[in-house]
PDB file of N, CA, C and O in Angstrom:
ATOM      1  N   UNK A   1       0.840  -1.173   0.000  1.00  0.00           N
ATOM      2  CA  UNK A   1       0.000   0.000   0.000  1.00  0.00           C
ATOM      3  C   UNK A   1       0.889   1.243   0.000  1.00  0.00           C
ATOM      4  O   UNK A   1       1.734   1.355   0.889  1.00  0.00           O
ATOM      5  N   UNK A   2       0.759   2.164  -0.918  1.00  0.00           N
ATOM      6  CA  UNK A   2       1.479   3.558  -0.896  1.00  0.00           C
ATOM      7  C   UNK A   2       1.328   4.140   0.337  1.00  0.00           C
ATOM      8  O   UNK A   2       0.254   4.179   0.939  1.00  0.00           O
ATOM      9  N   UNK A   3       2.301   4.564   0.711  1.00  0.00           N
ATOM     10  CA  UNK A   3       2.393   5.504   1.709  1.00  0.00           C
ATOM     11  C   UNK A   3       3.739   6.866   2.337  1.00  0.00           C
ATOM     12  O   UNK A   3       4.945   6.927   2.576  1.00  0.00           O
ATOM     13  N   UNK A   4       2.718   7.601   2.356  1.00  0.00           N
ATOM     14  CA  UNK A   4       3.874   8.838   2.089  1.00  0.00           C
ATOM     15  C   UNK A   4       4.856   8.964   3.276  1.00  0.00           C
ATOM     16  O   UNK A   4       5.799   9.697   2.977  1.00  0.00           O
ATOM     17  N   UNK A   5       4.906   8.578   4.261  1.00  0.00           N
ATOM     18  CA  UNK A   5       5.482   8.539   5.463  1.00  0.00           C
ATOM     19  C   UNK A   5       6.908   7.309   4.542  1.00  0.00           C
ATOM     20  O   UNK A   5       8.059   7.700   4.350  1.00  0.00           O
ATOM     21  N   UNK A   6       6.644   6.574   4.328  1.00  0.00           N
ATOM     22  CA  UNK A   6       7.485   5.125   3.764  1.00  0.00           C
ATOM     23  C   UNK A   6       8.066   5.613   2.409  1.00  0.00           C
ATOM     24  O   UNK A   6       9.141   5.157   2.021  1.00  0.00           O
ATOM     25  N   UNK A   7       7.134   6.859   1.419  1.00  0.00           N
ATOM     26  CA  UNK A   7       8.173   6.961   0.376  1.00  0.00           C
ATOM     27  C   UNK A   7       9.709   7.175   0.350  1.00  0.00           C
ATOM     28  O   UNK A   7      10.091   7.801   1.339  1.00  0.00           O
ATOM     29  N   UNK A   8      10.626   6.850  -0.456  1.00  0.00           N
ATOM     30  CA  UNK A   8      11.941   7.628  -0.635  1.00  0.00           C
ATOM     31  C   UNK A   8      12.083   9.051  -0.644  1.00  0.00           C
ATOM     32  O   UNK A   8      13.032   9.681  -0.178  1.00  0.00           O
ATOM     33  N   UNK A   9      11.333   9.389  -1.062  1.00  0.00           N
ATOM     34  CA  UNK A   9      11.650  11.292  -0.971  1.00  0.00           C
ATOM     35  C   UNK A   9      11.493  11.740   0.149  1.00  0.00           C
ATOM     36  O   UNK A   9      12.441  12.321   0.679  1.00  0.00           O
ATOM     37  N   UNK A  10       9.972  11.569   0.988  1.00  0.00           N
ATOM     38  CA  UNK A  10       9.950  11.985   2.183  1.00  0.00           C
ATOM     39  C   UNK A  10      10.701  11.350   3.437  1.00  0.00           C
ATOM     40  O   UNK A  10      10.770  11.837   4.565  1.00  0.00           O
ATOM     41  N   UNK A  11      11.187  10.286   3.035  1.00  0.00           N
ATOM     42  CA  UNK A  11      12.203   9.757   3.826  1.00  0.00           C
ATOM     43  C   UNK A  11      13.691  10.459   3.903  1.00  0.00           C
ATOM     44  O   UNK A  11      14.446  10.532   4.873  1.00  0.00           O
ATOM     45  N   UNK A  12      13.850  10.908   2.679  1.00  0.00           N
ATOM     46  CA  UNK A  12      15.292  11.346   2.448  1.00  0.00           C
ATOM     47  C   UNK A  12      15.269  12.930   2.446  1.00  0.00           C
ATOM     48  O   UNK A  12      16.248  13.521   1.993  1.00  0.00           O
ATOM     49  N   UNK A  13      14.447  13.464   2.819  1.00  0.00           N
ATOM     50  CA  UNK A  13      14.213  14.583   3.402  1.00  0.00           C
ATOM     51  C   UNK A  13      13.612  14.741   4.642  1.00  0.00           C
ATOM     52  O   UNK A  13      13.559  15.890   5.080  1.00  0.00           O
ATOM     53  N   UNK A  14      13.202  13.942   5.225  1.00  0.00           N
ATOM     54  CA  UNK A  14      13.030  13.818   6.703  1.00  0.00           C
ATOM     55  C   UNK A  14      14.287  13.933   7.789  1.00  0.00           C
ATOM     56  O   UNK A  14      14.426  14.542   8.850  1.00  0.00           O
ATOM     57  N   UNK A  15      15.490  12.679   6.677  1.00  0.00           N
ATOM     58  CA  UNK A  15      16.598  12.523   7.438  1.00  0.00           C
ATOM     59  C   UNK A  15      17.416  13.734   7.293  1.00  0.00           C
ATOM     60  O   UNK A  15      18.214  14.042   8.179  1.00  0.00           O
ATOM     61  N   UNK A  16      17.257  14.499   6.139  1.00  0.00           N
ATOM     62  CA  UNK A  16      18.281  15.608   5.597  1.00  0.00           C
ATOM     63  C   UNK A  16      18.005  16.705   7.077  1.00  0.00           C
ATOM     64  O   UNK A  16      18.956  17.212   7.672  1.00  0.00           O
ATOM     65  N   UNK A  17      16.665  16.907   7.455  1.00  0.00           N
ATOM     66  CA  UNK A  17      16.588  17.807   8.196  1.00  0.00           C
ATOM     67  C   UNK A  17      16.801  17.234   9.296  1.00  0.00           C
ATOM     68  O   UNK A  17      17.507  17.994   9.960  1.00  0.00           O
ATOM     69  N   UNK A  18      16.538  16.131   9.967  1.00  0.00           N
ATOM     70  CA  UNK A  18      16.945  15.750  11.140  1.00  0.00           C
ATOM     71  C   UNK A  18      18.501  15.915  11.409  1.00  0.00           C
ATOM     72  O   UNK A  18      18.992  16.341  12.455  1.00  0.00           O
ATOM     73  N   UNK A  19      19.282  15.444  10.121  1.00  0.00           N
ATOM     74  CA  UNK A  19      20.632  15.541  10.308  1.00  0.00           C
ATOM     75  C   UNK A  19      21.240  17.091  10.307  1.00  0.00           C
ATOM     76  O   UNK A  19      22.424  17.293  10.577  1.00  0.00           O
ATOM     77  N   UNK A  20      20.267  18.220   9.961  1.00  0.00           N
ATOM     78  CA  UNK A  20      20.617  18.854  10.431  1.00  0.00           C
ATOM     79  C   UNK A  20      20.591  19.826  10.908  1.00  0.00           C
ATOM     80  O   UNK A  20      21.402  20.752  10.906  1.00  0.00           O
ATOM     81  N   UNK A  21      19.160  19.636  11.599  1.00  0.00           N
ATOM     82  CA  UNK A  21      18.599  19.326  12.973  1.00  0.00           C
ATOM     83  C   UNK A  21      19.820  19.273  13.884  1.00  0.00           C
ATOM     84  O   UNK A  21      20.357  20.294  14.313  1.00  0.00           O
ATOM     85  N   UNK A  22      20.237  18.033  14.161  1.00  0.00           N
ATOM     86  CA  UNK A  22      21.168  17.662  15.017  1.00  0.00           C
ATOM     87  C   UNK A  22      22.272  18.605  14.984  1.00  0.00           C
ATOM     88  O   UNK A  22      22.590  18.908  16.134  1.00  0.00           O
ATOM     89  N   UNK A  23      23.062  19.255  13.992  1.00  0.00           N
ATOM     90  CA  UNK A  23      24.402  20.104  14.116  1.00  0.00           C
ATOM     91  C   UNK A  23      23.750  21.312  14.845  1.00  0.00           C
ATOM     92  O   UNK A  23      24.639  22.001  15.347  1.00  0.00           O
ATOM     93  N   UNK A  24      22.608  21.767  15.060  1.00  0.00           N
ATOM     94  CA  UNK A  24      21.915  22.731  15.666  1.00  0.00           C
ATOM     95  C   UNK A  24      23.073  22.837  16.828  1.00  0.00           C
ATOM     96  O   UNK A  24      23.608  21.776  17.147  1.00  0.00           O
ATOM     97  N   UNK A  25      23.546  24.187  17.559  1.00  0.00           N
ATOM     98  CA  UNK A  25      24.381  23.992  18.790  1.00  0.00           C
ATOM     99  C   UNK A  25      22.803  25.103  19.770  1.00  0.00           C
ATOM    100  O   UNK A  25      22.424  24.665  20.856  1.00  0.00           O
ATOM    101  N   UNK A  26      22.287  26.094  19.332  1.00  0.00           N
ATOM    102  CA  UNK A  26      21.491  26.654  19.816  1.00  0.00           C
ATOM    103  C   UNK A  26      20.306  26.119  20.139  1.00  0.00           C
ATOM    104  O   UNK A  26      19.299  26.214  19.436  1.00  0.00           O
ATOM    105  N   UNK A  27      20.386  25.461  21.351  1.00  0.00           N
ATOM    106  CA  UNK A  27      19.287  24.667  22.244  1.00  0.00           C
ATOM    107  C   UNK A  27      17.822  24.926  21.663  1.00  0.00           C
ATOM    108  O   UNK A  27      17.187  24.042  21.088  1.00  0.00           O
ATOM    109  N   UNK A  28      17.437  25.978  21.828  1.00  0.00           N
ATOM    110  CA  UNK A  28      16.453  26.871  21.559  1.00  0.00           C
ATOM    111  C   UNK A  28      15.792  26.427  20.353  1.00  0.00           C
ATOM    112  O   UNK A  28      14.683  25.912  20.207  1.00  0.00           O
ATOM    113  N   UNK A  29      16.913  26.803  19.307  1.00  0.00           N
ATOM    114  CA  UNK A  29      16.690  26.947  17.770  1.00  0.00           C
ATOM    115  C   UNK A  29      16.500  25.338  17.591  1.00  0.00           C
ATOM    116  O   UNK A  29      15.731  24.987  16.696  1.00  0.00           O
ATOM    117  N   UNK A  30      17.069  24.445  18.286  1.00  0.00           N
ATOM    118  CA  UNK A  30      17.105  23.032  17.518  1.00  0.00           C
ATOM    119  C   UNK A  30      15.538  22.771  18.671  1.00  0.00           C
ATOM    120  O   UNK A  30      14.585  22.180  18.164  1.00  0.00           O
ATOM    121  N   UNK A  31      15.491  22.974  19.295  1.00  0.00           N
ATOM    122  CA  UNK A  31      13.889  22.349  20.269  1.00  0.00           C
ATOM    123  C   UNK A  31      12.986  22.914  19.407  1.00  0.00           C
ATOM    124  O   UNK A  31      11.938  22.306  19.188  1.00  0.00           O
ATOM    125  N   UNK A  32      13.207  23.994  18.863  1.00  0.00           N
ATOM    126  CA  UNK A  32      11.871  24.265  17.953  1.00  0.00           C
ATOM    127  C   UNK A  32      11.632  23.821  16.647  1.00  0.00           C
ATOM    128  O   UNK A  32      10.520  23.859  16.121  1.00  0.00           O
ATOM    129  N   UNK A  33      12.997  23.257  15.927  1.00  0.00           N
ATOM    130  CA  UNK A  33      12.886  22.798  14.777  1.00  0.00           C
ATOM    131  C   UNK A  33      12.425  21.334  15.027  1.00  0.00           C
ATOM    132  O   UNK A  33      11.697  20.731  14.239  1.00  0.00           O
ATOM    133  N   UNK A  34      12.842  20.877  16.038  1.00  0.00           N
ATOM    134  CA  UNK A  34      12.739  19.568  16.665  1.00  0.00           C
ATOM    135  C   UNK A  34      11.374  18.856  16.599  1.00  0.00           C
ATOM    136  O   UNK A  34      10.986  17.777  16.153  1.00  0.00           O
ATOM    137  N   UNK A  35      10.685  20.129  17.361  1.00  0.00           N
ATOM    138  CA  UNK A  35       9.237  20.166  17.438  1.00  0.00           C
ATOM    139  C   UNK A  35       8.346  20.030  16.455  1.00  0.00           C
ATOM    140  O   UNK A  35       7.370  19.281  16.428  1.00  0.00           O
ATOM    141  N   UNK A  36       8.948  21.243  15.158  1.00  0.00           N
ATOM    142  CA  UNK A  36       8.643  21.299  13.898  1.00  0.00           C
ATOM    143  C   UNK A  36       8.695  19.611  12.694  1.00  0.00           C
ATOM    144  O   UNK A  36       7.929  19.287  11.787  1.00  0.00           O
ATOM    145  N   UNK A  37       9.560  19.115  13.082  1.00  0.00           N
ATOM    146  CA  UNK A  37       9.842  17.822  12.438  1.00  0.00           C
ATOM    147  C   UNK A  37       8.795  17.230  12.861  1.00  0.00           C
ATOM    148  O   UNK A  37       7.824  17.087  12.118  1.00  0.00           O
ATOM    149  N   UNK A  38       8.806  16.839  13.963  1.00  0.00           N
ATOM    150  CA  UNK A  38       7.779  16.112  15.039  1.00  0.00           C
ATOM    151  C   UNK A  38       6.146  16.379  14.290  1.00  0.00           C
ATOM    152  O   UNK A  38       5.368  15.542  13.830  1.00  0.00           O
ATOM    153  N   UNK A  39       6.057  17.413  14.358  1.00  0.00           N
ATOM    154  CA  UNK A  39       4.880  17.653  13.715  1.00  0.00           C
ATOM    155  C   UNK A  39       4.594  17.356  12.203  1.00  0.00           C
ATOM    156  O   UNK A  39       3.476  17.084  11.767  1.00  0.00           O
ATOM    157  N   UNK A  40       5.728  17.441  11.465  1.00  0.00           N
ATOM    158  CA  UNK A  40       5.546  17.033  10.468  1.00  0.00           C
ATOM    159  C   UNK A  40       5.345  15.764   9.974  1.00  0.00           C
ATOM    160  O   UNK A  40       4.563  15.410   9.092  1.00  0.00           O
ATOM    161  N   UNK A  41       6.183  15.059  10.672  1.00  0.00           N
ATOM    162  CA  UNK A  41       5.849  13.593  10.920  1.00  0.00           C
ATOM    163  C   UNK A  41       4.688  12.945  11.159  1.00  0.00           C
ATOM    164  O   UNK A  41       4.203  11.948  10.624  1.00  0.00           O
ATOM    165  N   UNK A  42       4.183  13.862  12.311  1.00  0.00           N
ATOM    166  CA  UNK A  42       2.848  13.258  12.875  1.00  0.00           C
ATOM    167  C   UNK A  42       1.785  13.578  12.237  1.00  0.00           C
ATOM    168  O   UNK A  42       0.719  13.101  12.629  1.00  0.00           O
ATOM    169  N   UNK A  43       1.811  14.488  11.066  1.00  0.00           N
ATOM    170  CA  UNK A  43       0.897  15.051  10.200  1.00  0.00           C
ATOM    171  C   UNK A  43       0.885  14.350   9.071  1.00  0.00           C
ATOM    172  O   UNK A  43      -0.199  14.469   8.501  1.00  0.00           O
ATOM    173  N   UNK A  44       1.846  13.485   8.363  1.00  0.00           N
ATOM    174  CA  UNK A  44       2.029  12.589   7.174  1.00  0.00           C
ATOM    175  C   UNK A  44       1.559  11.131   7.433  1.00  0.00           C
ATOM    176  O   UNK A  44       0.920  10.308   6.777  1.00  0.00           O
ATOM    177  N   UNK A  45       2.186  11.155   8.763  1.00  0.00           N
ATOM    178  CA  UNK A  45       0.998   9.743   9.224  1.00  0.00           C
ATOM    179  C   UNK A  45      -0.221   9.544   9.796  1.00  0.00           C
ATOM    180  O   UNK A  45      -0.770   8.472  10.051  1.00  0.00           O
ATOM    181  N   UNK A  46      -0.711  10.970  10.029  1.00  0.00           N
ATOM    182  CA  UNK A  46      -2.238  10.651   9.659  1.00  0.00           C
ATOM    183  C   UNK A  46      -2.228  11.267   8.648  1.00  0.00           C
ATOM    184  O   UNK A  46      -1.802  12.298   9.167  1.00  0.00           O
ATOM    185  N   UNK A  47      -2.340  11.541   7.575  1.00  0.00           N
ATOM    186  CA  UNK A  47      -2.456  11.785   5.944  1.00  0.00           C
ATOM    187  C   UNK A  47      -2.733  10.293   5.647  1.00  0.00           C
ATOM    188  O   UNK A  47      -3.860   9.803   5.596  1.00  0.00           O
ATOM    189  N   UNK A  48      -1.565   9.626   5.458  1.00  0.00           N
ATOM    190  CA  UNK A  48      -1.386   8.169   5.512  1.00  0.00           C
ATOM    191  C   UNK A  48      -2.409   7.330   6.063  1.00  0.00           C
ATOM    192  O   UNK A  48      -3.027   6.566   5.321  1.00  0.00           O
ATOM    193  N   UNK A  49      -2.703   7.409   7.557  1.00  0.00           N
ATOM    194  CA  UNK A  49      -3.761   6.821   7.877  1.00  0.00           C
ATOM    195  C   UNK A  49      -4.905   7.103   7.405  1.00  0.00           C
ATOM    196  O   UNK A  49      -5.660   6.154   7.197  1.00  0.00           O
ATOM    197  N   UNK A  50      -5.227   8.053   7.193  1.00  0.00           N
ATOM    198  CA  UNK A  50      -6.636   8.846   6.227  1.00  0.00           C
ATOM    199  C   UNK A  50      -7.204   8.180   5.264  1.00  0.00           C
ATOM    200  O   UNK A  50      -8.333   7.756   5.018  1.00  0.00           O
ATOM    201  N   UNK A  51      -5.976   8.177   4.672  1.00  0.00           N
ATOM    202  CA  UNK A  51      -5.761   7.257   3.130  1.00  0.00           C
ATOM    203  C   UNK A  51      -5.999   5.570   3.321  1.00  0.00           C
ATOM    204  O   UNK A  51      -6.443   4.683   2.592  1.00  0.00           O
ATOM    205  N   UNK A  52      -5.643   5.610   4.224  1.00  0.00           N
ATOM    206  CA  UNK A  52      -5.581   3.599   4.630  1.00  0.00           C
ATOM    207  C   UNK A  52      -7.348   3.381   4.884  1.00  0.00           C
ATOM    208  O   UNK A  52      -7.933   2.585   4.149  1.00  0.00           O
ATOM    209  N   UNK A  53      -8.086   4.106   5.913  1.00  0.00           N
ATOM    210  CA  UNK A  53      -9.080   4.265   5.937  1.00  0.00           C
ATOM    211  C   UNK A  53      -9.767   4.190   5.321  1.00  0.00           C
ATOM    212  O   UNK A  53     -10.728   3.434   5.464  1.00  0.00           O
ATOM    213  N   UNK A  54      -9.520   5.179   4.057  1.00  0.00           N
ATOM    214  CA  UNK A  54     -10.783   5.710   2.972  1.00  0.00           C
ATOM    215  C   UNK A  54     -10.870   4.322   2.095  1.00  0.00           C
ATOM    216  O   UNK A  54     -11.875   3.765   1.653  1.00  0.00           O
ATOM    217  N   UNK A  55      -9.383   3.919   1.983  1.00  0.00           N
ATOM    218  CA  UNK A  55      -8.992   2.686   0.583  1.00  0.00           C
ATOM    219  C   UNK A  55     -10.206   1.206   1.442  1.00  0.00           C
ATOM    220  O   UNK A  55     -11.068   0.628   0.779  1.00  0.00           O
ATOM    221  N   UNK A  56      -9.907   0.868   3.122  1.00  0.00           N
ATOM    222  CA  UNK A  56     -10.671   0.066   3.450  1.00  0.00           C
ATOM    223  C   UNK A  56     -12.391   0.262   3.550  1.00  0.00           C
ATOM    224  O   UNK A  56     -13.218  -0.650   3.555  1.00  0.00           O
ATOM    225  N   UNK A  57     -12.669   1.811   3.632  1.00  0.00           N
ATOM    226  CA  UNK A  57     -13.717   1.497   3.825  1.00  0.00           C
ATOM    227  C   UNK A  57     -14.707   2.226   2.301  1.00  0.00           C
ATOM    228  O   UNK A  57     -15.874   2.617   2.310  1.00  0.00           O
ATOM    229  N   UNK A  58     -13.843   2.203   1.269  1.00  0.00           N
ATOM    230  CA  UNK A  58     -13.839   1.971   0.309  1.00  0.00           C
ATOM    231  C   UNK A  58     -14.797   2.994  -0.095  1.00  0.00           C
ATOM    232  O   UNK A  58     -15.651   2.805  -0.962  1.00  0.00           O
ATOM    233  N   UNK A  59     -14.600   4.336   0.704  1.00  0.00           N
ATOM    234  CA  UNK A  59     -15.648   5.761   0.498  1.00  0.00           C
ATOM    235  C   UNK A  59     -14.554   6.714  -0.546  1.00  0.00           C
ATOM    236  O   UNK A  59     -13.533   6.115  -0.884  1.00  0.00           O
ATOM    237  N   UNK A  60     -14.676   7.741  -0.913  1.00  0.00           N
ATOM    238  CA  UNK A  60     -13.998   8.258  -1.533  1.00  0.00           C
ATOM    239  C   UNK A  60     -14.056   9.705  -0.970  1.00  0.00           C
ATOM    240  O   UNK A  60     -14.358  10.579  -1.783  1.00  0.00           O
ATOM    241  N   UNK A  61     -13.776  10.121   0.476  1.00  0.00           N
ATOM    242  CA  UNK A  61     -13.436  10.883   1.396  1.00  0.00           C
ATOM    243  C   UNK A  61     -12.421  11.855   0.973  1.00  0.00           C
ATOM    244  O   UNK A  61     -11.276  11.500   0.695  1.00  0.00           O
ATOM    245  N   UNK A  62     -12.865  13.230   0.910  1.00  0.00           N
ATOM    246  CA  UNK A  62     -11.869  14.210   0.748  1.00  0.00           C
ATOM    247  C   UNK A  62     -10.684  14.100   1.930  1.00  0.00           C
ATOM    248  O   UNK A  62     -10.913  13.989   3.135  1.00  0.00           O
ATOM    249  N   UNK A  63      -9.569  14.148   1.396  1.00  0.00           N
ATOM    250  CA  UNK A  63      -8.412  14.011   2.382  1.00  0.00           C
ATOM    251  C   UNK A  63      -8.073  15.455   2.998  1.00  0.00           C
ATOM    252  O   UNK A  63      -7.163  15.811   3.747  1.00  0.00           O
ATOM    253  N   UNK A  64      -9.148  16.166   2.402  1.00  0.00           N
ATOM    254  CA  UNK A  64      -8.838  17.985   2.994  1.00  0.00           C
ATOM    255  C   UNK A  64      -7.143  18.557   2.742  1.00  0.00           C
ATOM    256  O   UNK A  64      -6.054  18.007   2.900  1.00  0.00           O
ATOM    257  N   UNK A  65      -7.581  20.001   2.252  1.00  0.00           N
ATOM    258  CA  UNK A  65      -6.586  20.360   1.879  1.00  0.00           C
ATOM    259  C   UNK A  65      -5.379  21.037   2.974  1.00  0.00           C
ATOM    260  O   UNK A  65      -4.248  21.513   2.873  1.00  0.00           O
ATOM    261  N   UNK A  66      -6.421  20.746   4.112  1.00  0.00           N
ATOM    262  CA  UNK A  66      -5.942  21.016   5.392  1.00  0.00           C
ATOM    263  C   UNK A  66      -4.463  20.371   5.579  1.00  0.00           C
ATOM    264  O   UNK A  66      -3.439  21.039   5.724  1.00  0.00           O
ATOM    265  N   UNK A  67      -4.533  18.942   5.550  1.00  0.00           N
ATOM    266  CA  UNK A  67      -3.511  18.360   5.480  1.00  0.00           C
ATOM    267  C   UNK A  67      -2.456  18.237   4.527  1.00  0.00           C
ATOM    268  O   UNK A  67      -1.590  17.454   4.915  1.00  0.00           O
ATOM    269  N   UNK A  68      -2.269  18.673   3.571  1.00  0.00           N
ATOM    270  CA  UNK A  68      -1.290  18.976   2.716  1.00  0.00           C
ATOM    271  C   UNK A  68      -1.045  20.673   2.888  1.00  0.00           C
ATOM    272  O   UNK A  68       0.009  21.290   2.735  1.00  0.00           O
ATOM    273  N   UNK A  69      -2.166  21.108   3.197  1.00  0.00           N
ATOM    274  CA  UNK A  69      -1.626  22.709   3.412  1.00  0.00           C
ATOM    275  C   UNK A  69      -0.784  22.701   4.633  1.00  0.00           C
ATOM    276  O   UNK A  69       0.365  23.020   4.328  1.00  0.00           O
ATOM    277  N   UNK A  70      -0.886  22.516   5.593  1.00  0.00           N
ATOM    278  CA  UNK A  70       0.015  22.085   7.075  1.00  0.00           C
ATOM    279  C   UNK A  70       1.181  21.458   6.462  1.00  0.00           C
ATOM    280  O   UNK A  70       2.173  22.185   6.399  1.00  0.00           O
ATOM    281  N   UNK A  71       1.298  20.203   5.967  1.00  0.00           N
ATOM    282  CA  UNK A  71       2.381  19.575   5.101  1.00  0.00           C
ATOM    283  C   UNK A  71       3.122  20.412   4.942  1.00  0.00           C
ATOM    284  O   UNK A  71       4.038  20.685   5.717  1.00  0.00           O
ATOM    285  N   UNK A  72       2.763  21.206   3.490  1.00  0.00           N
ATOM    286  CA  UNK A  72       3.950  21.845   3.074  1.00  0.00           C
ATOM    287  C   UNK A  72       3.982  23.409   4.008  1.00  0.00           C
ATOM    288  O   UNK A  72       5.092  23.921   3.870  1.00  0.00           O
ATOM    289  N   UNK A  73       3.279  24.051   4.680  1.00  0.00           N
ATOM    290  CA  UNK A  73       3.617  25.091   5.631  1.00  0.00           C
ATOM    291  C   UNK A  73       4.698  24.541   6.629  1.00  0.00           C
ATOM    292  O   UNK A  73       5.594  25.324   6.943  1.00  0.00           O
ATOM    293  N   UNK A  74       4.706  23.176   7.201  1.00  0.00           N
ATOM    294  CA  UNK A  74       5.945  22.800   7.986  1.00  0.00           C
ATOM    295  C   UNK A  74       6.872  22.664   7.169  1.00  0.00           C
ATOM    296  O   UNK A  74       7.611  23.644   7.252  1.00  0.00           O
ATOM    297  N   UNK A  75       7.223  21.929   6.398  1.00  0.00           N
ATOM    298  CA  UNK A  75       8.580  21.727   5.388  1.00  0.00           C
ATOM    299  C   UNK A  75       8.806  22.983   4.876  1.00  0.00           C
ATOM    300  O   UNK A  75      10.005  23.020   4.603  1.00  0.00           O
ATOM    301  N   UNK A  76       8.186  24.231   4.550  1.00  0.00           N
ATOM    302  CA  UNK A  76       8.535  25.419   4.522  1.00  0.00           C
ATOM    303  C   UNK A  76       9.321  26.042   5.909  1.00  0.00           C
ATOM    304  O   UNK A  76      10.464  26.498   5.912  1.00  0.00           O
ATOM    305  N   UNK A  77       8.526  25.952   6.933  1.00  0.00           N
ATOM    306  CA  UNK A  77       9.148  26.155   8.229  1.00  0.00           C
ATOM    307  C   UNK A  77      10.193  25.737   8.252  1.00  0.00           C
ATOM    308  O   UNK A  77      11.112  26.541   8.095  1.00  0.00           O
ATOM    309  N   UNK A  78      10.424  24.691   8.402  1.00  0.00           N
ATOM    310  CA  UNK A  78      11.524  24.121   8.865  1.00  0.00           C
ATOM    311  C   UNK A  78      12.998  23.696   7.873  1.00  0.00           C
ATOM    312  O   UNK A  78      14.041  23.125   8.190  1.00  0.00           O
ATOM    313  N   UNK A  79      12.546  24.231   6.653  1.00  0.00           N
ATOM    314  CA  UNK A  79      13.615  24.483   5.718  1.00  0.00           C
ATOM    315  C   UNK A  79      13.881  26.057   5.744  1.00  0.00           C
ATOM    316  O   UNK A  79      14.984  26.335   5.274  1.00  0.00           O
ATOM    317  N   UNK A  80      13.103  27.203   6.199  1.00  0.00           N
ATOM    318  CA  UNK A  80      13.780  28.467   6.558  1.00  0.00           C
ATOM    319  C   UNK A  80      14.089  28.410   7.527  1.00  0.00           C
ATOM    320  O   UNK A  80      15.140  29.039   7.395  1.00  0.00           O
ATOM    321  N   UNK A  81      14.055  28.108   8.699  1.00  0.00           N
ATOM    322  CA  UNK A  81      14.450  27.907   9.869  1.00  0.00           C
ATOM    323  C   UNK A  81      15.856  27.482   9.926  1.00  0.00           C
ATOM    324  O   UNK A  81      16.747  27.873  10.680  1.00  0.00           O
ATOM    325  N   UNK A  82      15.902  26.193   8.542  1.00  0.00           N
ATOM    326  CA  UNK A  82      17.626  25.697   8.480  1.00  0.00           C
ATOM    327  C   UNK A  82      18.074  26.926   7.704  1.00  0.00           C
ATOM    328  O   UNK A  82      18.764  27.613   8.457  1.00  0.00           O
ATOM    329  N   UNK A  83      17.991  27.327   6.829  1.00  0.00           N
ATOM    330  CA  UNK A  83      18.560  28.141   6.000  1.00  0.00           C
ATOM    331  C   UNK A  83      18.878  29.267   6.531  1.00  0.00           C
ATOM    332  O   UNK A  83      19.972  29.629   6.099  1.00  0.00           O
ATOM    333  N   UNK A  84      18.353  30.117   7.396  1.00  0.00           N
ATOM    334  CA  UNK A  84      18.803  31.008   8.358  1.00  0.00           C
ATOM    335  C   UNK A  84      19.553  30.915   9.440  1.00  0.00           C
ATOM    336  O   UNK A  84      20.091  31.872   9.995  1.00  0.00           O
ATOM    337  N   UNK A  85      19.629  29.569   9.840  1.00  0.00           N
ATOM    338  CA  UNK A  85      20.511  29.403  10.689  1.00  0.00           C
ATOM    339  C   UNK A  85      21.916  29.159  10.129  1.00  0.00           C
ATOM    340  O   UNK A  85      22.908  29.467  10.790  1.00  0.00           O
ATOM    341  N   UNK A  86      22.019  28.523   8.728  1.00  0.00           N
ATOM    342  CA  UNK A  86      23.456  28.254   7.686  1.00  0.00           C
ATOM    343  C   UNK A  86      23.738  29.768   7.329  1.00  0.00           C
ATOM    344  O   UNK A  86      24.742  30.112   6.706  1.00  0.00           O
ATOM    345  N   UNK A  87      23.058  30.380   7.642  1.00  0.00           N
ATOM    346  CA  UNK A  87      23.457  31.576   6.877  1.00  0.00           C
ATOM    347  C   UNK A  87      24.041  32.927   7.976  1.00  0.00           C
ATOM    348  O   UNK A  87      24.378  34.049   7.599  1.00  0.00           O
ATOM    349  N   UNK A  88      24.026  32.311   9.666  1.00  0.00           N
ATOM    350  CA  UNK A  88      24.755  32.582  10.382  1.00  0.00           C
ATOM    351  C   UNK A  88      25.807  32.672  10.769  1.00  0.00           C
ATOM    352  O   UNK A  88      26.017  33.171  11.875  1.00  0.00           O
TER     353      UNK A  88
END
């Protein structure tokens, strides 16, 4: 079953920011990006679960644009968040 949490891309951009995430030395700055990941995470797997749902119970349920709008508003976040901090 597809799932966006399990793809290669969002995997390999999950880790890109975690990794660097981690070089963060400003406590502060990395707890909030931290947070930011976290959320992003937890927002793709219920996307994911949404999707698992709709496919079993075989309705054809808007997945709301809510959840892809949040999606990419965090991966925006949290890719300016890195980029301002590299640029320190």
């Amino acid at each position: 079953m597809l799932s966006l949490y399990n793809s290669e891309p969002f995997q390999k951009e999950y880790n890109d920011f975690k990794n660097r995430i981690d070089q963060i030395t400003d406590l502060r700055v990395k707890s909030d990006l931290e947070n930011l990941l976290f959320r992003l995470e937890q927002k793709v797997k219920s996307m994911d679960s949404q999707h698992v749902e709709m496919i079993i119970s075989k309705q054809m349920k808007s997945l709301g644009s809510d959840f892809k709008d949040d999606i990419i508003e965090l991966r925006r976040s949290i890719d300016k968040k890195l980029k301002d901090w590299d640029s320190k």
